[in-house]
Structure formats: structure tokens, C-alpha cells
N, C-alpha and C positions, 0 to 999 in steps of 0.2 A: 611564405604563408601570409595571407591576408588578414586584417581585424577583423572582419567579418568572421572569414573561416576560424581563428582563434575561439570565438566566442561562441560559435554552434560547435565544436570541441566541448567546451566545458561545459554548454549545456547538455551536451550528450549523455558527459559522464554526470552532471546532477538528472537527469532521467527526466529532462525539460525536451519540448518539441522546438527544433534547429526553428532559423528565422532568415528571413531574407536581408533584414537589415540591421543592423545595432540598436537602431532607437525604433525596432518595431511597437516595442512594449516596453512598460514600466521594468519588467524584470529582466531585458532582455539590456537595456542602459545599466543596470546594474551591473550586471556580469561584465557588461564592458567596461565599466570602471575597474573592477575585480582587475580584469586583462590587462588595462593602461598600469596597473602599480604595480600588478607583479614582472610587467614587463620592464617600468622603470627600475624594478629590483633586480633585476634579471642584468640589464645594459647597466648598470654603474657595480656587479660587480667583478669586471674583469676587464682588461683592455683585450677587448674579442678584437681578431681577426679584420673580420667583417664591416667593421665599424670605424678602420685606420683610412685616410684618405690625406691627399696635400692639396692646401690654399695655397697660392702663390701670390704674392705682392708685387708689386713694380714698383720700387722707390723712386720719388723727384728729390731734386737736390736743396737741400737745405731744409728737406719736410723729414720728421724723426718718427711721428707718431701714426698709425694704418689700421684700419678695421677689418678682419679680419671675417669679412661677409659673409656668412653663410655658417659660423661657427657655433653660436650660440655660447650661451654661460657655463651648460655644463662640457664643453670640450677639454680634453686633457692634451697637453702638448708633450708628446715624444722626442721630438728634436726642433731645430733650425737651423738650414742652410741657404750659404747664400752662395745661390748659385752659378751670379757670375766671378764672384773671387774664387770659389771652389775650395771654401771650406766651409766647417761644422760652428756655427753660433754657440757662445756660452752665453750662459744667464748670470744676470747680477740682480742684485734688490733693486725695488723701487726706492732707496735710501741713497743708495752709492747712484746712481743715475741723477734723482737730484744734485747733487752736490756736483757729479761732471755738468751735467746743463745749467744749473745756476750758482752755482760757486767758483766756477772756470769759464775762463773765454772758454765758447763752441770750438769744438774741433771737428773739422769733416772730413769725409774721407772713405772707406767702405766699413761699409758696418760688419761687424764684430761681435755686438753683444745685444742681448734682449733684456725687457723686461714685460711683465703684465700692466698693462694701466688701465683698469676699469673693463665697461663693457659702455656700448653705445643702444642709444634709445631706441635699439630693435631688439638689446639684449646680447649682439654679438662682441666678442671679446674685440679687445684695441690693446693692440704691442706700441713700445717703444723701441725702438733701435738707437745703437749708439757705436762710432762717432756719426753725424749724420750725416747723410749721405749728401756726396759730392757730385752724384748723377745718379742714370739710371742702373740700379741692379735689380738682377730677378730672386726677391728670398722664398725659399723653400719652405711651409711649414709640417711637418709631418706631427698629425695630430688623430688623438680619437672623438670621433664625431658621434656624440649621442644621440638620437634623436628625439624629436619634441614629441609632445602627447601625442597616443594617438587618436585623430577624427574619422576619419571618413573609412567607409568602407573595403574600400580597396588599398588602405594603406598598407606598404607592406612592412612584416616585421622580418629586419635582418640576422638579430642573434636567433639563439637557439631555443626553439617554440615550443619542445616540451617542457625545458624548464617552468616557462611560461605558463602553459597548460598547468600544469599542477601545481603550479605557485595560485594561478588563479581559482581553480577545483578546491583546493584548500581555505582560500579566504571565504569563497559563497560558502560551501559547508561552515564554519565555525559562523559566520552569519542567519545560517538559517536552523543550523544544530544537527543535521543529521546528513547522512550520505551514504543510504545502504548499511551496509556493512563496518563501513571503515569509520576511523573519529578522526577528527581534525587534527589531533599529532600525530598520526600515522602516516595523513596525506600530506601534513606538514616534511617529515620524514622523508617519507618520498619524492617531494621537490627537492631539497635538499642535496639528496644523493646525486637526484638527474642534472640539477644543475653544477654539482664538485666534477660530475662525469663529463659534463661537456667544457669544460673549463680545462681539466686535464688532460683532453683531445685537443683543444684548440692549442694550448701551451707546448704543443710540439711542435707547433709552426715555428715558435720564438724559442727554442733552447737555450740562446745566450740570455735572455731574460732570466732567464733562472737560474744562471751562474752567477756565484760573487768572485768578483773580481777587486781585491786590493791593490790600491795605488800609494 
């Protein structure tokens, strides 16, 4: 579903005439901000589905540090592999990676281990790898990719848009004080539930997620 269509959704349900664009009208930019937060609320809170994708890097030798393009700030990282050694990346601190790159001779060799080191002036995240790499491998990242506000009309939204809907139905009501029938904790209520419901559908994709497993 599109922002556009998101947003003649909840004007529907405020009993507003639909629009052809987001920023047709003063109230009609409104609703769609309404849309961008409760949609931001909607996408940080679950590792949806829908939203899991992999970067791939190509390491040079003797280079430890990679941008991670297209990632942005709020990505969560699920694993890394490198996939031409053909195994699974462990994480270490940005502490203990110090002290191997600058408290020890470099050691090269296939990388092993990650860390996070900032983000770059576009906003996308920047890994370290360690020991550095002694040629080319291809690493694997499997990550959740949030996406950035949304602008344009056709942007599409990938989680799950009833949430959405009613997350947003909720905020304009408590902004303007009324919506029929209903009161703003009720439709609060109501997102609430639609979004535990789509989260609990989605969390059968990933069942081992939701096992503990003791080591």
C-alpha cells in the first residue's frame, strides 16, 4: 500500500474527502505526518518479515573498515557471514577491536569478527571487521532494514498498514478531539491489538526466534 492510499484511509475513517495527493491541503500534510510516525512506530516495533534483506561487501586487503550502503542508522543487524570462508561472524566490542588494531601488530587473514563503528555522512552504518582481511571475501550481512520517512506519494509501505491505519486514525482524533463515536483510547486500543495481531502472524515465520536456547 502506498502513502498516498494510507492516508485517504484515515481520512476516510475521520469523515474527510480522500485527496489526490499528501500535500493537497493544509490537513491533508497533517494526516500524513500522523501516517510517517505511526508508521515509524509500527516498523521499530518488531523485526517484520518483510523488512529483513542482505548487503554484501567485498573486502580489499589490508582495508578492515566498509560502509554498509543503503543501510541507514536505524538497521538492526541479525547476523554476518562470510561467505567465502563459510562461516557465521561473531561480534566483539568496539573496545576489544581497539586494543587488537592498536595495541597489537595487525593480523590478517579472513575475517572472523565484527564490530559497529559509527555511521557515514549519508547516515549509513560502517562495520569493522577483524583480522583484516588478506584479500578478497564476499561478507554476508543479514540485517533489518527500516525505512526512511515517508515522502512521495507512491512510496510504498512494506509492514503491516492496518496497524498503521489505526495508529494514525488515533493520533488525528486525539488532535482534533473527536471521531464519531469512538475516543482516542479506544482507537488507541484498537491499534494496539491490530498491531500485537500482526506481529504474532508474522513471528511464525521465525519460531526459533522465540525459543531460548541455553549454552
Amino acid at each position: 500500500m502506498t502513502y498516498l492510499e494510507l492516508v485517504n484511509k484515515v481520512l476516510i475513517r475521520l469523515r474527510e474527502d480522500t485527496v489526490l495527493s499528501v500535500n493537497e491541503n493544509e490537513y491533508s500534510r497533517l494526516v500524513g505526518e500522523f501516517v510517517n510516525d505511526a508508521h515509524s512506530q509500527v516498523q521499530d516495533a518488531y523485526d517484520w518479515s518483510m523488512l529483513r534483506t542482505t548487503i554484501t561487501a567485498t573486502t580489499q586487503q589490508g582495508i578492515f573498515n566498509y560502509i554498509l550502503t543503503g543501510s541507514g542508522s536505524k538497521s538492526e543487524m541479525l547476523n554476518v557471514i562470510n561467505d567465502t570462508a563459510n562461516y557465521t561472524m561473531d561480534y566483539r566490542t568496539q573496545h576489544w577491536f581497539d586494543d587488537r588494531y592498536l595495541n597489537n601488530d595487525i593480523t590478517y587473514g579472513a575475517p572472523r569478527y565484527y564490530t559497529f563503528n559509527g555511521v557515514d555522512d549519508n547516515g549509513d552504518t560502517t562495520i569493522d571487521v577483524y583480522p583484516a582481511p588478506d584479500g578478497a571475501y564476499n561478507i554476508r550481512f543479514n540485517l533489518v532494514l527500516r525505512n526512511a520517512l515517508l515522502n512521495n506519494d507512491s512510496d510504498v509501505v512494506r509492514v503491516p498498514t492496518l496497524p498503521v491505519v489505526h495508529l494514525a486514525h488515533a493520533m488525528a482524533t486525539r488532535e482534533r478531539g473527536e471521531s464519531g463515536a469512538q475516543s482516542t483510547p479506544e482507537l488507541l486500543y484498537t491499534a494496539e491489538r491490530t498491531l500485537a495481531d500482526a506481529i504474532a502472524l508474522d513471528a511464525t515465520r521465525h519460531p526459533e526466534e522465540l525459543e531460548f536456547v541455553a549454552r
